[in-house]
VOTOR-469504 format. One record per atom (N, C-alpha, C): x, y, z; residue in three letters. Coordinates in steps of 0.2 Angstrom, whole numbers, plus 5000, padded with zeros to 4 digits. Layout:
! residues N
XYZALA
...
END
This chain:
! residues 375
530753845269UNK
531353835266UNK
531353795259UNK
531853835254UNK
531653785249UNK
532053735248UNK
531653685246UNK
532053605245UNK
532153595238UNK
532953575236UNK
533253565230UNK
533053505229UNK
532853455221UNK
532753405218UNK
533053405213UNK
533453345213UNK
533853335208UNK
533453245204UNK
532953265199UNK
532553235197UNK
532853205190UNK
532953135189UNK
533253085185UNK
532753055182UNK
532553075175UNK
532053045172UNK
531953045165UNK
531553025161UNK
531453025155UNK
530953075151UNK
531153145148UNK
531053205146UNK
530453185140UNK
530253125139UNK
529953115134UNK
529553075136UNK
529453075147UNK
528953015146UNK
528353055149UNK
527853055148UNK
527253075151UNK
527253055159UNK
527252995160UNK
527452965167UNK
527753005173UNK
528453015170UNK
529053085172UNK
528553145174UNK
528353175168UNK
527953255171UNK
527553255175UNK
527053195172UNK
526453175176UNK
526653205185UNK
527253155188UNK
527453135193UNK
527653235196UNK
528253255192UNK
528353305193UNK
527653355193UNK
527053345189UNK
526553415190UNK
526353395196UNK
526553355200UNK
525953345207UNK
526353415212UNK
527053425210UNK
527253495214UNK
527253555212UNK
526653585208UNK
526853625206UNK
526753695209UNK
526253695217UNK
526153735221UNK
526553725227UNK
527053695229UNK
527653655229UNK
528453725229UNK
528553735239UNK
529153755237UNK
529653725237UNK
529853705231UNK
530253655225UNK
530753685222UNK
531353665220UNK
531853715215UNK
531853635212UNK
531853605206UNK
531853565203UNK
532353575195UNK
532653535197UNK
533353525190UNK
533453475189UNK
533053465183UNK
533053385179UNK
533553365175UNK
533753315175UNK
534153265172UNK
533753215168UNK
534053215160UNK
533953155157UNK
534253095157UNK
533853035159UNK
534052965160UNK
534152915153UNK
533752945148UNK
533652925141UNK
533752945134UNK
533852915129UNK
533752965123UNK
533352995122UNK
533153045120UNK
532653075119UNK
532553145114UNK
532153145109UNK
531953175103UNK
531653255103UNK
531253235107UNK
530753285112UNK
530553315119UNK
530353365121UNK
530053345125UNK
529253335129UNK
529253305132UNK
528553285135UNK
527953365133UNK
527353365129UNK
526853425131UNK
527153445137UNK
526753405145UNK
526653415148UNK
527253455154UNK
527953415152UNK
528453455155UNK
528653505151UNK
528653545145UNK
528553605144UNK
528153665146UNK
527653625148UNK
527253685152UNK
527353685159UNK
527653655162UNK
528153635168UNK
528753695168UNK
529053695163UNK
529653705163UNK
529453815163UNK
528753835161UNK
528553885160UNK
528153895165UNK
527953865170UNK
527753865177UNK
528353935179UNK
527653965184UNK
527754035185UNK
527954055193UNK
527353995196UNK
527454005205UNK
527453955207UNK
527553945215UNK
527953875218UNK
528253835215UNK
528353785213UNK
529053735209UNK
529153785205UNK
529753765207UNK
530353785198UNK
530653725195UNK
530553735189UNK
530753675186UNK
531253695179UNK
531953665180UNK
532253695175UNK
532753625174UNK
532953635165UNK
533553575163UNK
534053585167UNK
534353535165UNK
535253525165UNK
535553565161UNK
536053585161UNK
536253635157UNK
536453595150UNK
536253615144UNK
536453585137UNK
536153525140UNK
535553495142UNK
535553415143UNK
534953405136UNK
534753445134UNK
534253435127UNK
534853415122UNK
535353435122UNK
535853415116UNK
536153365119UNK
536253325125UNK
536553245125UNK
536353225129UNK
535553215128UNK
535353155129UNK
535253095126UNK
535353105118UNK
535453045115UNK
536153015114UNK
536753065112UNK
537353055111UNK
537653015116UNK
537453035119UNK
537853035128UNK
537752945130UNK
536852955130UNK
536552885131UNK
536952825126UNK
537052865119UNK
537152815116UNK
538152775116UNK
538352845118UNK
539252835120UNK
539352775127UNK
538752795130UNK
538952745137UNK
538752675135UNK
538252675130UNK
538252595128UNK
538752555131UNK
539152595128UNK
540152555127UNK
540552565135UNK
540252625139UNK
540752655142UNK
540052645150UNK
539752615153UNK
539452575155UNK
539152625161UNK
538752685158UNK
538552735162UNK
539152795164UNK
539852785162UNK
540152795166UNK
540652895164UNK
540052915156UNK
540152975155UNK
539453015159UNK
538952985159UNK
538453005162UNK
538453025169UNK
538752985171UNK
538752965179UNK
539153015182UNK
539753035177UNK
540253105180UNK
539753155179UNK
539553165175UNK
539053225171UNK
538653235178UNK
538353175182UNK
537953205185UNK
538053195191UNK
538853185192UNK
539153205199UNK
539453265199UNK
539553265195UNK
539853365193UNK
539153395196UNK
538553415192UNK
537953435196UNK
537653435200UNK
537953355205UNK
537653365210UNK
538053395215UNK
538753405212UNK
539253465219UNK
539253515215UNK
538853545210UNK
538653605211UNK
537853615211UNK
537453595210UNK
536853595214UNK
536653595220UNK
536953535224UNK
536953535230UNK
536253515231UNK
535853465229UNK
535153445230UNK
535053425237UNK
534553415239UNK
534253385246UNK
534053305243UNK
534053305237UNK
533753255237UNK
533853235227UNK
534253175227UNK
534153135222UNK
533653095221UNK
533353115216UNK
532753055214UNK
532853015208UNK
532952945206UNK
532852925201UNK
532252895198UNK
531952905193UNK
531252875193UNK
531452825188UNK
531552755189UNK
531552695186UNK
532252695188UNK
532352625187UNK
532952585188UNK
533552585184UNK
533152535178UNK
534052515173UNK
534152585169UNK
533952645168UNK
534152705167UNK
534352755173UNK
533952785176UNK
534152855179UNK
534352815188UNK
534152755188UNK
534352705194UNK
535352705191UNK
535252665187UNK
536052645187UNK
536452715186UNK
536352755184UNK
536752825181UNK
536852845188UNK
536352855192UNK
536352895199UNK
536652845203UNK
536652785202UNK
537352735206UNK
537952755205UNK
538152765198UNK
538852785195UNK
539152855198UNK
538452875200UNK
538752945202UNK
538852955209UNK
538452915212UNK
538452925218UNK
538852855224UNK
538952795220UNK
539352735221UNK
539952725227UNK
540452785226UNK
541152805230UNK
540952845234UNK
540452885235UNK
540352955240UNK
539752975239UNK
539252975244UNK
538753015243UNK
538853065248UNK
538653135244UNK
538853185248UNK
538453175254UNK
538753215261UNK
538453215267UNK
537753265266UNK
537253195269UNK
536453245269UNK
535953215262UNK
536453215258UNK
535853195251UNK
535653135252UNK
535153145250UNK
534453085252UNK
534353045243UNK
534552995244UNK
534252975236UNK
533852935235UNK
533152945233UNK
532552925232UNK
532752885225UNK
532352815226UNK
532352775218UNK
531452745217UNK
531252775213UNK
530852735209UNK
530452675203UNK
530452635209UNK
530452585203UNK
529752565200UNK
529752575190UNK
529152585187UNK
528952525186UNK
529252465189UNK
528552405186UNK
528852355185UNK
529352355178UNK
529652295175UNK
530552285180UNK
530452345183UNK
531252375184UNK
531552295190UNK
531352285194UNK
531452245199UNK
531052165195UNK
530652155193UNK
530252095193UNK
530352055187UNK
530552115183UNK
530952065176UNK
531852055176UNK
532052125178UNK
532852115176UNK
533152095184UNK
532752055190UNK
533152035195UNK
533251975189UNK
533051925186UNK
533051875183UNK
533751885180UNK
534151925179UNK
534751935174UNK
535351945178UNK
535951935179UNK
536351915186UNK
536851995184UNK
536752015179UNK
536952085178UNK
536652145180UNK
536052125180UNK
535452175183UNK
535452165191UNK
535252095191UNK
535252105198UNK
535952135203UNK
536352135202UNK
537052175206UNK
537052205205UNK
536752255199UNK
536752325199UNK
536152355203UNK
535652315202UNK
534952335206UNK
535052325214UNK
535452275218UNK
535552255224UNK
535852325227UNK
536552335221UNK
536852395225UNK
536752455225UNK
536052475221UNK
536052545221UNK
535352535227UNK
535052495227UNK
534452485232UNK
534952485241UNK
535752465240UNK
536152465245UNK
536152515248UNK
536152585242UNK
536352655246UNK
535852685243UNK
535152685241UNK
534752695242UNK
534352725248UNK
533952775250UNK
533652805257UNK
533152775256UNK
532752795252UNK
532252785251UNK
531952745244UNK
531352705243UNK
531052665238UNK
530452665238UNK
530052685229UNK
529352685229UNK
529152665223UNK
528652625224UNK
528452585220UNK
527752575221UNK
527352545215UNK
526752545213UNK
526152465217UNK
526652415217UNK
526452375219UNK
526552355227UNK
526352315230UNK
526752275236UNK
527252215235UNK
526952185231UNK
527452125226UNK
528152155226UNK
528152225224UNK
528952235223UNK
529352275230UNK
528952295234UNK
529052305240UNK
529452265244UNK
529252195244UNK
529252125245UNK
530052135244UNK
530052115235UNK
530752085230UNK
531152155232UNK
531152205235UNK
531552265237UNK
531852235242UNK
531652245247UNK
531752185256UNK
532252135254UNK
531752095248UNK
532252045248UNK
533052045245UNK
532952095240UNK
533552095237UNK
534052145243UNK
534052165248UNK
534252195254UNK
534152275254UNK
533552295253UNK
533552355254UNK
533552375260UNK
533452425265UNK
533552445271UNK
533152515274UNK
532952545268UNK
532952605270UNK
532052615273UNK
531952685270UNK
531152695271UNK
530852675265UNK
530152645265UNK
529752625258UNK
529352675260UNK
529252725254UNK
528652775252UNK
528152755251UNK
527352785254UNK
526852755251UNK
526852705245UNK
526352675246UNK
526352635238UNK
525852655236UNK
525952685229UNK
525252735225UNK
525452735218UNK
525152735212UNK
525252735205UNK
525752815205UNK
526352775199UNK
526852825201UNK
526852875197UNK
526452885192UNK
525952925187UNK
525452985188UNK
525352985194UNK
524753015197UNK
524352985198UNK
523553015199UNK
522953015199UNK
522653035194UNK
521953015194UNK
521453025191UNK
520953095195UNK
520753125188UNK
520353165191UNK
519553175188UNK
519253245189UNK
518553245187UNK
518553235180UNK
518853235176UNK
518853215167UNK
518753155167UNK
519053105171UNK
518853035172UNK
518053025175UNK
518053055182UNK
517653025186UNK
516853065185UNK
516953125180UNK
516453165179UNK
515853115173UNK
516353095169UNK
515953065162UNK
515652995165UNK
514952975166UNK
514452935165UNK
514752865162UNK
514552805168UNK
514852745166UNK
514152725161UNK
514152705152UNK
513952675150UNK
513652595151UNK
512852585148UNK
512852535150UNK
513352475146UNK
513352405145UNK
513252355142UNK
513252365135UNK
512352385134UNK
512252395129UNK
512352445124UNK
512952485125UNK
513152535123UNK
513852525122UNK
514252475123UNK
514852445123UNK
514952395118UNK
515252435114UNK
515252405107UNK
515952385103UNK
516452375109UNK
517252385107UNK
517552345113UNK
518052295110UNK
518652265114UNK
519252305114UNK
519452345118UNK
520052355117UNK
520452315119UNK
521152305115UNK
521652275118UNK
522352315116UNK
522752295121UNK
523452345123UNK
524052295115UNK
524152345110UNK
524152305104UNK
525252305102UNK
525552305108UNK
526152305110UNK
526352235109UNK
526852195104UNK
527252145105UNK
527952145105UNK
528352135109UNK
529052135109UNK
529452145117UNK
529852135118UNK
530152145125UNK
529652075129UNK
529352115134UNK
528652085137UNK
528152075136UNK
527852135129UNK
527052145126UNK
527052065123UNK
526552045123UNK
526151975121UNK
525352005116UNK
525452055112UNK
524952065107UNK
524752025104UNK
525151975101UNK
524951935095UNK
524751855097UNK
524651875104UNK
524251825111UNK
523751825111UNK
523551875110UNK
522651885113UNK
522651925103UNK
522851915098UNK
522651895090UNK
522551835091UNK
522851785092UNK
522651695093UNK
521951695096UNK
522151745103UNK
521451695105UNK
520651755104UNK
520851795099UNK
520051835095UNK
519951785090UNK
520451755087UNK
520351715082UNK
520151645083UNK
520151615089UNK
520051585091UNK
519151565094UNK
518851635094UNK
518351615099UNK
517751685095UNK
518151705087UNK
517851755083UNK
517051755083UNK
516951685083UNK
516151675083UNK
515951715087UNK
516151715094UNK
515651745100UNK
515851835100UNK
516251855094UNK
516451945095UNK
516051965090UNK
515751945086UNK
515451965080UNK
514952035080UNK
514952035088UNK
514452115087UNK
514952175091UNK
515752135090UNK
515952195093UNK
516552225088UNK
516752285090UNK
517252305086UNK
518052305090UNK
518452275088UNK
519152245091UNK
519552295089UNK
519752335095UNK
520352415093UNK
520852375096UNK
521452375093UNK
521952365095UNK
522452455096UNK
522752465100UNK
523052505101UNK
523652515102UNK
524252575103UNK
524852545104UNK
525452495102UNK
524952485094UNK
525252435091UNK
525852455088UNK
526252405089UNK
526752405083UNK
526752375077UNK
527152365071UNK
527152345064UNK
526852295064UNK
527052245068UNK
526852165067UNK
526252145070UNK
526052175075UNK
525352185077UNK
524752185070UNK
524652275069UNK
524352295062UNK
524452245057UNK
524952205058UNK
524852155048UNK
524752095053UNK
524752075058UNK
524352005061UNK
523752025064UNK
523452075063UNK
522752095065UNK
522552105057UNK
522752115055UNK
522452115048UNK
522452055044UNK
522752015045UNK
522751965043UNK
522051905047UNK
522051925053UNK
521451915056UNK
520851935055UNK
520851985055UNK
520151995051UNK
519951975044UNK
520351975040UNK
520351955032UNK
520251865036UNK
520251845039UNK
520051765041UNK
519551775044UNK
519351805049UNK
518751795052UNK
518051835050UNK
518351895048UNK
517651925046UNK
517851985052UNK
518051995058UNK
518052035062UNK
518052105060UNK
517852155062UNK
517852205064UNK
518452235067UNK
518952235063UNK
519852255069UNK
519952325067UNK
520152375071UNK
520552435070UNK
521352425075UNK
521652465070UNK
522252465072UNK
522652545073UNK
522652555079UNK
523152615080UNK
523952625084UNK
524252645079UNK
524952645081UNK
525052675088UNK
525852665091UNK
525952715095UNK
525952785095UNK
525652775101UNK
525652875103UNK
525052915095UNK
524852875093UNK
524152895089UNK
523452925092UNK
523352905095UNK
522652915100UNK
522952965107UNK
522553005108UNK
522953065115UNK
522353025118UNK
522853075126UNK
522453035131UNK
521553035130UNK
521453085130UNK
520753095129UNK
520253035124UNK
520553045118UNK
520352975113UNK
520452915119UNK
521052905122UNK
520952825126UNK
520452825130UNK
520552875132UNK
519952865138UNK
519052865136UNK
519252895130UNK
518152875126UNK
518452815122UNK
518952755120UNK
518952705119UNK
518752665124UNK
519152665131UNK
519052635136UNK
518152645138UNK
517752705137UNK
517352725138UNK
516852675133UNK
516952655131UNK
516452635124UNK
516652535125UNK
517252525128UNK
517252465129UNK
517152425134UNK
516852375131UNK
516652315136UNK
517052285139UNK
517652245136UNK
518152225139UNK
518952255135UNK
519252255143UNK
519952295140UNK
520552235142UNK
520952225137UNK
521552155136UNK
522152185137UNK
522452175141UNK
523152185141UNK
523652125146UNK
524052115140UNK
524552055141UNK
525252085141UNK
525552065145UNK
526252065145UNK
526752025151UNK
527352005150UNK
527651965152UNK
527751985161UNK
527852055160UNK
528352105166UNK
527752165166UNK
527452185173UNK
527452245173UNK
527352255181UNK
527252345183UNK
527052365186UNK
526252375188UNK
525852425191UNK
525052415188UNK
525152465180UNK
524752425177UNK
524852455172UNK
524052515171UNK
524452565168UNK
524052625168UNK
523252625163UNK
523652575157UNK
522852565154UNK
522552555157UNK
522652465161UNK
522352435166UNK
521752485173UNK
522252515176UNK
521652585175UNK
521352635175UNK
521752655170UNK
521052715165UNK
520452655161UNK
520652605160UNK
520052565157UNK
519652545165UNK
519552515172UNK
519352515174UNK
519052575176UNK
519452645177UNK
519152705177UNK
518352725174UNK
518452695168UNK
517852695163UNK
517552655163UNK
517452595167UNK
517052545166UNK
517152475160UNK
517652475159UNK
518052405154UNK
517852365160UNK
517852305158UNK
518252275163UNK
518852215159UNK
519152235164UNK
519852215162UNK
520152115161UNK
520552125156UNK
520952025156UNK
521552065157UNK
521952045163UNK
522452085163UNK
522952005166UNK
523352015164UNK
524251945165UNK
524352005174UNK
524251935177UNK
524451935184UNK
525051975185UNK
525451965180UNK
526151995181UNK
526052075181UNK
525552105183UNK
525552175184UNK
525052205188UNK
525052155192UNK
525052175202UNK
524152165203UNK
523752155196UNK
523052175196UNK
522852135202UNK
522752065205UNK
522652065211UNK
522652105215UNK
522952165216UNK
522752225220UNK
522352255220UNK
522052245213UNK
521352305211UNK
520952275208UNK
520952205206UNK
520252175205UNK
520252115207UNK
519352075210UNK
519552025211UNK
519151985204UNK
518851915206UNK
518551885201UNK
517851885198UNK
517751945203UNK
517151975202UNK
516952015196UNK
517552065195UNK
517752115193UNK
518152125184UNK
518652065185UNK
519052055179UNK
519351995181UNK
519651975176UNK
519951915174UNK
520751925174UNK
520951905180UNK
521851885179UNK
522051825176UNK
522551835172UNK
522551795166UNK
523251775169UNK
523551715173UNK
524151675176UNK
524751655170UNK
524251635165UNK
524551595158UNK
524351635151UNK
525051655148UNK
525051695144UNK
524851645137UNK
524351605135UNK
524351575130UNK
523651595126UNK
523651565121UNK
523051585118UNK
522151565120UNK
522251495122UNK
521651475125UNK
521351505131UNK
521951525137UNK
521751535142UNK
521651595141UNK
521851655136UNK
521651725134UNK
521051715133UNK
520951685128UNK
520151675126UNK
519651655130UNK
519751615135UNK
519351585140UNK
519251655144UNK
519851685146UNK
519651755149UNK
519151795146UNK
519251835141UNK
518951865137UNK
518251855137UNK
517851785137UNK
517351755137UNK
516951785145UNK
517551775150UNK
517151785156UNK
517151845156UNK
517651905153UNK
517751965157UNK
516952005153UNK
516551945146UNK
515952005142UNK
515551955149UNK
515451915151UNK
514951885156UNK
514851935162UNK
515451955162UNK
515451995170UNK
515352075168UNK
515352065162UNK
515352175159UNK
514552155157UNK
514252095158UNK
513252135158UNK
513252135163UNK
513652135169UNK
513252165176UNK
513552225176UNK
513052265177UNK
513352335177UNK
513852345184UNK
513852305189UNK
513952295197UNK
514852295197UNK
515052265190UNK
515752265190UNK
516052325186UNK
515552345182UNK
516052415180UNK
515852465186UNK
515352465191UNK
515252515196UNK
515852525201UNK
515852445203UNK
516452425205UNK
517152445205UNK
517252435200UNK
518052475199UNK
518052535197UNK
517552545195UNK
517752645196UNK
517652645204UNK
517252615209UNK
517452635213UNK
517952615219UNK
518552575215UNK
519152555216UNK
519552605215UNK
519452625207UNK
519952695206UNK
519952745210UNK
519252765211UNK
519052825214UNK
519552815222UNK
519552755227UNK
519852755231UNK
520352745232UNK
520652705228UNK
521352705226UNK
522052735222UNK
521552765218UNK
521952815212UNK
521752895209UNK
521352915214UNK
521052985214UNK
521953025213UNK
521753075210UNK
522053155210UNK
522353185216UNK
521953185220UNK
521953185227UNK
522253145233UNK
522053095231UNK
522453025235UNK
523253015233UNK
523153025227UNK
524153005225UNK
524353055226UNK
524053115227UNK
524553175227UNK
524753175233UNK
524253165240UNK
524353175245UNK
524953135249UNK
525053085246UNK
525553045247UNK
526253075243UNK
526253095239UNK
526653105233UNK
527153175237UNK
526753235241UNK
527153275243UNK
527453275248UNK
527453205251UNK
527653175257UNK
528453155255UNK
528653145249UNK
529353135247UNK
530053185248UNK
529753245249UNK
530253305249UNK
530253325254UNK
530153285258UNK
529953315266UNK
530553325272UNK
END
């Protein structure tokens, strides 16, 4: 029998499709809804959308023309043209199952919709990506909204145990799905390519994001602080925004460093993963997360990681392995950073967390779990 999905998501995010291609042998009738604005759509869900056998995957009707107008009218109007939009589709769809994948978007929209009445039998799955729970329970407007749709909520899935916890707490009730990277898996493209030694690691990558929770210009203090000891390496910053690039550059014009800078969405996956491949230690700071996906494609490759505890890394590495960084300040980055190159000349710890990934975030492993949701 096929099972209806009425899938709440962001058409622009890799994450979204990523999640969607694990059914595509899958009998699925799948009708996406956009939770966001959006310009494009993802490569990945266009080919999704061109899918021939098992899943079917099709838009909302006209939802490529408001998703941004619409996002943008509700600003003012508090979810609340959205929200009918996507109760109208859900009594004529008739899904078995609403899913929202993150919270303060396709989370709150599908509260609105579903808030006074859920129909009899629909199941509504919520997904929460990371920051959804751990940074906006802090906000007293967020967290009532998050309480109440976690109220009528069936079911919850999420990446870490930490937020499993703060679900509980905030009064969920329902079933909690596997907890698996909500992205997918990793497959032979990762697991086939040769971990480099040491000596052939020749690049710090750091995740080159500041604003919201990103702390990029965190870990520019502390390369500049400890520049003597980088001098034979080359410092990629990535994912940068404006302010990053002109304070990375401004840092190398003082230190002498070796700094590249690349914008967002510049490097495709494949370039991340031979950066990640070439790097010795991988930096990523941030206020709020989920596991963070660089975090492991860089341990996939053999980085080892300085990763801000705020993104569950104690799950997947201990002190063996990489450096959890508690204090987002510049000296304790730097001190990090220091020990993650002392731990990347043993070869023991990049074996190490590939064979973390390998067990914990295969292709195979989250998928298995993953088809267990339509069930």
């Amino acid at each position: 029998m096929t099972k209806k999905v009425l899938a709440i998501g962001m058409y622009d995010s890799v994450h979204y499709a990523r999640w969607l291609a694990q059914f595509q042998d899958q009998n699925i009738e799948f009708l996406l809804f956009p939770s966001s604005p959006h310009r494009r759509l993802n490569s990945k869900l266009k080919q999704l959308l061109a899918n021939k056998s098992g899943a079917n995957y099709s838009l909302a009707p006209l939802s490529r023309l408001y998703g941004l107008p619409l996002w943008m009218a509700d600003k003012m109007f508090t979810n609340s043209i959205r929200g009918t939009l996507l109760r109208l589709i859900v009594d004529k769809f008739k899904p078995d199952y609403v899913h929202a994948l993150e919270l303060q978007n396709a989370g709150y929209v599908s509260l609105k919709a579903l808030r006074s009445k859920k129909p009899s039998g629909l199941k509504l799955i919520v997904t929460n990506y990371g920051s959804d729970i751990f940074w906006f329970r802090r906000f007293p407007k967020h967290l009532a909204k998050i309480q109440e749709l976690l109220s009528i909520a069936d079911f919850y899935a999420c990446e870490c145990e930490r937020d499993v916890e703060l679900a509980r707490e905030l009064g969920f009730q329902g079933e909690v799905m596997p907890v698996r990277p909500n992205a997918g898996g990793f497959g032979q493209e990762v697991f086939s390519q040769p971990l480099k030694p040491f000596g052939e690691r020749e690049v710090i990558a750091i995740k080159g994001y500041n604003g919201w929770v990103g702390r990029a210009h965190v870990a520019i203090e502390a390369i500049d602080q400890i520049s003597q000891s980088l001098k034979e390496f080359e410092i990629v910053f990535y994912s940068c925004n404006r302010s990053t690039i002109q304070l990375a550059k401004k840092c190398a014009s003082k230190t002498g460093l070796r700094i590249t800078t690349h914008p967002k969405g510049k490097l495709s996956h494949s370039q991340m993963l031979e950066l990640f491949g070439n790097a010795a230690v991988y930096v990523g700071l941030s206020e709020s997360d989920g596991i963070s996906t660089s975090l492991l494609e860089a341990m996939a490759m053999g980085a080892v990681p300085v990763q801000t505890s705020s993104a569950c890394c104690d799950e997947w590495f201990d002190s063996h392995t990489g450096v959890s960084i508690k204090s987002i300040d510049p000296a304790s980055v730097a001190l990090g950073i220091i020990r993650a190159l002392e731990l990347a000349r043993d070869r023991k710890a990049a074996v190490t967390n590939r064979q973390t990934i390998k067990a914990k975030a295969s292709e195979e492993y989250v998928r298995q779990a993953a088809i267990t949701f339509y069930r």
